[in-house]
Backbone atoms as SQL, in Angstrom:
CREATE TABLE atoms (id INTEGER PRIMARY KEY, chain TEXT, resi INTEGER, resn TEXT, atom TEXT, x REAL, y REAL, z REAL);
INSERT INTO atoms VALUES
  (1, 'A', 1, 'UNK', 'N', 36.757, 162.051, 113.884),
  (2, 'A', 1, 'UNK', 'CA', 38.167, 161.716, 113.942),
  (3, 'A', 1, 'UNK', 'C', 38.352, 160.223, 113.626),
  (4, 'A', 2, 'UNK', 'N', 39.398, 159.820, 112.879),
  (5, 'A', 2, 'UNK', 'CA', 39.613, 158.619, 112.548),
  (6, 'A', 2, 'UNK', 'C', 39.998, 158.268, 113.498),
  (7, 'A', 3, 'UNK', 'N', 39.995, 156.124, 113.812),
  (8, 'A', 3, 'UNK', 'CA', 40.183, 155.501, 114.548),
  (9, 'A', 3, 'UNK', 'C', 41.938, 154.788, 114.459),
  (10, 'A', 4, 'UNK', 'N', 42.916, 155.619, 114.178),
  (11, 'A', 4, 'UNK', 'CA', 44.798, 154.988, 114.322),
  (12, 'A', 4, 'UNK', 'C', 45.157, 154.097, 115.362),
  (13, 'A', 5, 'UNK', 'N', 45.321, 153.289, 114.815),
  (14, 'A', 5, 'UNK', 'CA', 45.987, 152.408, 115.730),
  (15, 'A', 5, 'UNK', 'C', 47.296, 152.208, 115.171),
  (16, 'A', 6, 'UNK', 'N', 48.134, 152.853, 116.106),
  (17, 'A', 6, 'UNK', 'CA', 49.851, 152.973, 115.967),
  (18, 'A', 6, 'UNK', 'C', 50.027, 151.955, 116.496),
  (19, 'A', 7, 'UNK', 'N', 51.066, 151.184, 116.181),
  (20, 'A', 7, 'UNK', 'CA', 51.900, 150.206, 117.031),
  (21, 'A', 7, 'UNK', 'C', 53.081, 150.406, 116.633),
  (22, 'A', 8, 'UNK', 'N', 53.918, 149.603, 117.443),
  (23, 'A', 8, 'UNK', 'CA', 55.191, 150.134, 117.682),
  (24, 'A', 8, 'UNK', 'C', 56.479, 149.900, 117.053),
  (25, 'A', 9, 'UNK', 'N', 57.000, 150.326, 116.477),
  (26, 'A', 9, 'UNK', 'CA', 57.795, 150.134, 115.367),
  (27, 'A', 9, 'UNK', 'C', 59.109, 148.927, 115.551),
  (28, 'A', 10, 'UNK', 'N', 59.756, 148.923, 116.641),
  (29, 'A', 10, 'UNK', 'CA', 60.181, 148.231, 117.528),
  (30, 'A', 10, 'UNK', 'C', 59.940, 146.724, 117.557),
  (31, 'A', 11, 'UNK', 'N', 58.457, 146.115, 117.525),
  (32, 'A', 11, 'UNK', 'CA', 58.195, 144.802, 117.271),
  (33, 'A', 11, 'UNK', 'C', 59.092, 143.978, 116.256),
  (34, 'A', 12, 'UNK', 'N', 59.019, 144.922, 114.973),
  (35, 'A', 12, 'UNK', 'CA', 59.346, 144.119, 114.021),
  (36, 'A', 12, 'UNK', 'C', 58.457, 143.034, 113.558),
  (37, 'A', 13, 'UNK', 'N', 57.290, 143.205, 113.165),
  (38, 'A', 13, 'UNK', 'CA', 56.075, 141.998, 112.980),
  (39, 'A', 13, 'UNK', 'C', 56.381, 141.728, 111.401),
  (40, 'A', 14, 'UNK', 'N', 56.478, 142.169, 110.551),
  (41, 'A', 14, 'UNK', 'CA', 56.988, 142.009, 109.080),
  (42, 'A', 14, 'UNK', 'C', 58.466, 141.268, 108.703),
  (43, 'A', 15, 'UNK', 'N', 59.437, 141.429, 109.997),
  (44, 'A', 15, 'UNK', 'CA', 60.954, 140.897, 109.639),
  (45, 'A', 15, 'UNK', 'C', 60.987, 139.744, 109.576),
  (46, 'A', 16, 'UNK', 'N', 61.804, 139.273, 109.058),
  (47, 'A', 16, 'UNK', 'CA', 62.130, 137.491, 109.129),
  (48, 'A', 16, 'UNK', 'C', 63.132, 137.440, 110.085),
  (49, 'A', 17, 'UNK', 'N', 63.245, 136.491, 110.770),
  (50, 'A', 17, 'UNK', 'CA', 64.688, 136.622, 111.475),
  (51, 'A', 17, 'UNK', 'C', 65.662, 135.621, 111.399),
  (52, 'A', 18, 'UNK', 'N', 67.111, 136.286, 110.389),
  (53, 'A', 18, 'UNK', 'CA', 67.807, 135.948, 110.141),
  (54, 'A', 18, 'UNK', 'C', 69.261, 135.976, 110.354),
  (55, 'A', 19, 'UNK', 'N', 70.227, 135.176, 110.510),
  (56, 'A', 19, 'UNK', 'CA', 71.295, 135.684, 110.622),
  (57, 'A', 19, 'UNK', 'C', 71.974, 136.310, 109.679),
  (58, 'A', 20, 'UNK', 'N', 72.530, 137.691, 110.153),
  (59, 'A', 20, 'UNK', 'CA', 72.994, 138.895, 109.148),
  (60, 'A', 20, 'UNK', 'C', 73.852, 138.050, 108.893),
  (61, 'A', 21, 'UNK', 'N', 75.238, 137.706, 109.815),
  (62, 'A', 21, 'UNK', 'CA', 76.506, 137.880, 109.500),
  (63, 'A', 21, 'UNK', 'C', 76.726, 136.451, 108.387),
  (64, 'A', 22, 'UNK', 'N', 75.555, 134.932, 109.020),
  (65, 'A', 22, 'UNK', 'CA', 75.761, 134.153, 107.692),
  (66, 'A', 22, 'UNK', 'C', 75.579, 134.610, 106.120),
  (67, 'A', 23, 'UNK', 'N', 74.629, 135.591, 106.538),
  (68, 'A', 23, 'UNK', 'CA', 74.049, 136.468, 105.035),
  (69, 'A', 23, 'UNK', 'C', 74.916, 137.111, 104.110),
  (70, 'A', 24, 'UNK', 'N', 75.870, 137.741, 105.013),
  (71, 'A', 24, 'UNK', 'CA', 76.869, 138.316, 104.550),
  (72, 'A', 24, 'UNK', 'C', 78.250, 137.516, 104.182),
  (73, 'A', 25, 'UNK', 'N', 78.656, 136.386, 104.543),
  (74, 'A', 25, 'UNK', 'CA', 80.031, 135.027, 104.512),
  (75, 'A', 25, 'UNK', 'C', 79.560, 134.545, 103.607),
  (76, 'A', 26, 'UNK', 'N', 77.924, 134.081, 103.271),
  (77, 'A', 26, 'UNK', 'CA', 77.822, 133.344, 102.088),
  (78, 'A', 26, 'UNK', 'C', 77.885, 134.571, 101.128),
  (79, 'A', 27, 'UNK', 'N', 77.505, 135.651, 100.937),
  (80, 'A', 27, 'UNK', 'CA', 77.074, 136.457, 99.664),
  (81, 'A', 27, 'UNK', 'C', 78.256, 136.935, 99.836),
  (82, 'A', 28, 'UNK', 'N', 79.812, 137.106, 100.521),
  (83, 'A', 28, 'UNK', 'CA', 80.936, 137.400, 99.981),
  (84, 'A', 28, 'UNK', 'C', 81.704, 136.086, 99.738),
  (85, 'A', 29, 'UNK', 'N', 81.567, 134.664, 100.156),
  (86, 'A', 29, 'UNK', 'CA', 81.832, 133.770, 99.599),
  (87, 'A', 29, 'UNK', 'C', 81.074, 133.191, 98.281),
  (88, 'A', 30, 'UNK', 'N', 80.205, 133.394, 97.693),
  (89, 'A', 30, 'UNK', 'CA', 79.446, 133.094, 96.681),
  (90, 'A', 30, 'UNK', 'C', 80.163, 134.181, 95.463),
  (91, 'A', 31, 'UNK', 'N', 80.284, 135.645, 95.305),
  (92, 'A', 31, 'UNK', 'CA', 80.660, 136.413, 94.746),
  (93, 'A', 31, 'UNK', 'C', 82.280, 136.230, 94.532),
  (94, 'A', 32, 'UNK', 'N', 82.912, 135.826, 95.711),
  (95, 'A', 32, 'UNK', 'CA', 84.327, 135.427, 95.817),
  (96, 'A', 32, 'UNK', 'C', 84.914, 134.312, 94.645),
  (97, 'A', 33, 'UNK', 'N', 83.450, 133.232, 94.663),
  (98, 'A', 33, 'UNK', 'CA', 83.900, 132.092, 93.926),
  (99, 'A', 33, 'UNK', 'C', 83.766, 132.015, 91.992),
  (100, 'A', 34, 'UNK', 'N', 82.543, 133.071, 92.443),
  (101, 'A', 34, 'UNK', 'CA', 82.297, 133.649, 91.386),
  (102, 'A', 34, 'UNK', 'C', 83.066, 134.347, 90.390),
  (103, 'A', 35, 'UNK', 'N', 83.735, 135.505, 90.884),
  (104, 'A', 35, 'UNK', 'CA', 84.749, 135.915, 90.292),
  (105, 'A', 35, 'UNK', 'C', 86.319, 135.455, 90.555),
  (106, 'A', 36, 'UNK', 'N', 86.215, 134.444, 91.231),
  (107, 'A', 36, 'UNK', 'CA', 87.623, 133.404, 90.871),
  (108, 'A', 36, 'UNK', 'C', 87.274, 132.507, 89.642),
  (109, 'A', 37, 'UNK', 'N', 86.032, 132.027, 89.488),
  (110, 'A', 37, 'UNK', 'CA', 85.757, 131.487, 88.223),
  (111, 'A', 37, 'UNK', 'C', 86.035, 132.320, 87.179),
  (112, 'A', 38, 'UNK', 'N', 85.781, 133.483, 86.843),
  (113, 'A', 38, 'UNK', 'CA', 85.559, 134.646, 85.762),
  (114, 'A', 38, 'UNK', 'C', 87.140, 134.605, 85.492),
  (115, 'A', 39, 'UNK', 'N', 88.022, 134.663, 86.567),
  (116, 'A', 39, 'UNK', 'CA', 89.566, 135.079, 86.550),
  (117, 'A', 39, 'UNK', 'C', 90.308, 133.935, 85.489),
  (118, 'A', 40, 'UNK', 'N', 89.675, 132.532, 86.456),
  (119, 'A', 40, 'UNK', 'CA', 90.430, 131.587, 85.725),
  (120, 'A', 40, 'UNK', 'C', 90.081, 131.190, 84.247),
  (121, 'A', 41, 'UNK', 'N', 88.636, 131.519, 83.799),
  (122, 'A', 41, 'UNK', 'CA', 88.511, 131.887, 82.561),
  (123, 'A', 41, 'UNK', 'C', 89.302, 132.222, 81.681),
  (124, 'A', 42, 'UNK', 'N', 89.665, 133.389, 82.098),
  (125, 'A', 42, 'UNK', 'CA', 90.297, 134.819, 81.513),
  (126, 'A', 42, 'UNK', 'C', 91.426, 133.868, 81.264),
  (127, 'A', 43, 'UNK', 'N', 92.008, 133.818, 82.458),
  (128, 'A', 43, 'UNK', 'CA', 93.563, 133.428, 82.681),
  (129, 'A', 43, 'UNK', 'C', 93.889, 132.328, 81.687),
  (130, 'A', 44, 'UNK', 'N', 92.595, 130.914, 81.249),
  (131, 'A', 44, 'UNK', 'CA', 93.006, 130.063, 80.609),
  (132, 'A', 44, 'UNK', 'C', 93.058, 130.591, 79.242),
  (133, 'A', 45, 'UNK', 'N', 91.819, 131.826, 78.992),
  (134, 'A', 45, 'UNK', 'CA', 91.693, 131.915, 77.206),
  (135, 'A', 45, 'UNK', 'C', 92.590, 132.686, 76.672),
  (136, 'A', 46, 'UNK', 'N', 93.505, 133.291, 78.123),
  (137, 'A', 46, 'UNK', 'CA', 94.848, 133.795, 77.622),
  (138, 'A', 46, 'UNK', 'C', 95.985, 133.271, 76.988),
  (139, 'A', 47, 'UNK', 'N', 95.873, 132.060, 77.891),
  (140, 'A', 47, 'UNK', 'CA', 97.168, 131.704, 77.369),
  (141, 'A', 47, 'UNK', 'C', 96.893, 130.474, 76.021),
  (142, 'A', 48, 'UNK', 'N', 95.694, 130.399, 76.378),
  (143, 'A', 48, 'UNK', 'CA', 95.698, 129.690, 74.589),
  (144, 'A', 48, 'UNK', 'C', 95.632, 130.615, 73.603),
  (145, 'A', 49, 'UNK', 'N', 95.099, 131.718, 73.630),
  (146, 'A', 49, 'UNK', 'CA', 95.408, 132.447, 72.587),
  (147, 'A', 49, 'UNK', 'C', 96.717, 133.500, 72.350),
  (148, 'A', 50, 'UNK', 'N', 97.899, 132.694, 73.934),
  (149, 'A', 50, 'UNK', 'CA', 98.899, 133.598, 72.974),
  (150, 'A', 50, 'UNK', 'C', 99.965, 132.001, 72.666);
C-alpha cells in the first residue's frame, strides 16, 4: 500500500494572501479608465470628421 499523506485543504499553503475587494476597485477602476479613454477617442474622431 502506498504511503498518502493528505493534508488539509483548508490551510491554503499555495494562496497568496490578498485583498479581494482592492483587487476588484482597482481592476474595475483600471477598465473604467480604460474605456473612458476608448469613448473620448471615439467622441473626438467624431466630431472632426463630421
Amino acid at each position: 500500500m502506498e504511503n498518502i499523506q493528505a493534508q488539509d485543504p483548508r490551510l491554503h499553503i499555495n494562496e497568496e494572501p490578498r485583498d479581494d475587494l482592492r483587487d476588484l476597485v482597482v481592476g474595475f477602476g483600471g477598465m473604467f479608465g480604460f474605456m473612458f479613454v476608448v469613448f473620448a477617442v471615439a467622441v473626438i474622431v467624431k466630431f472632426i470628421n463630421s
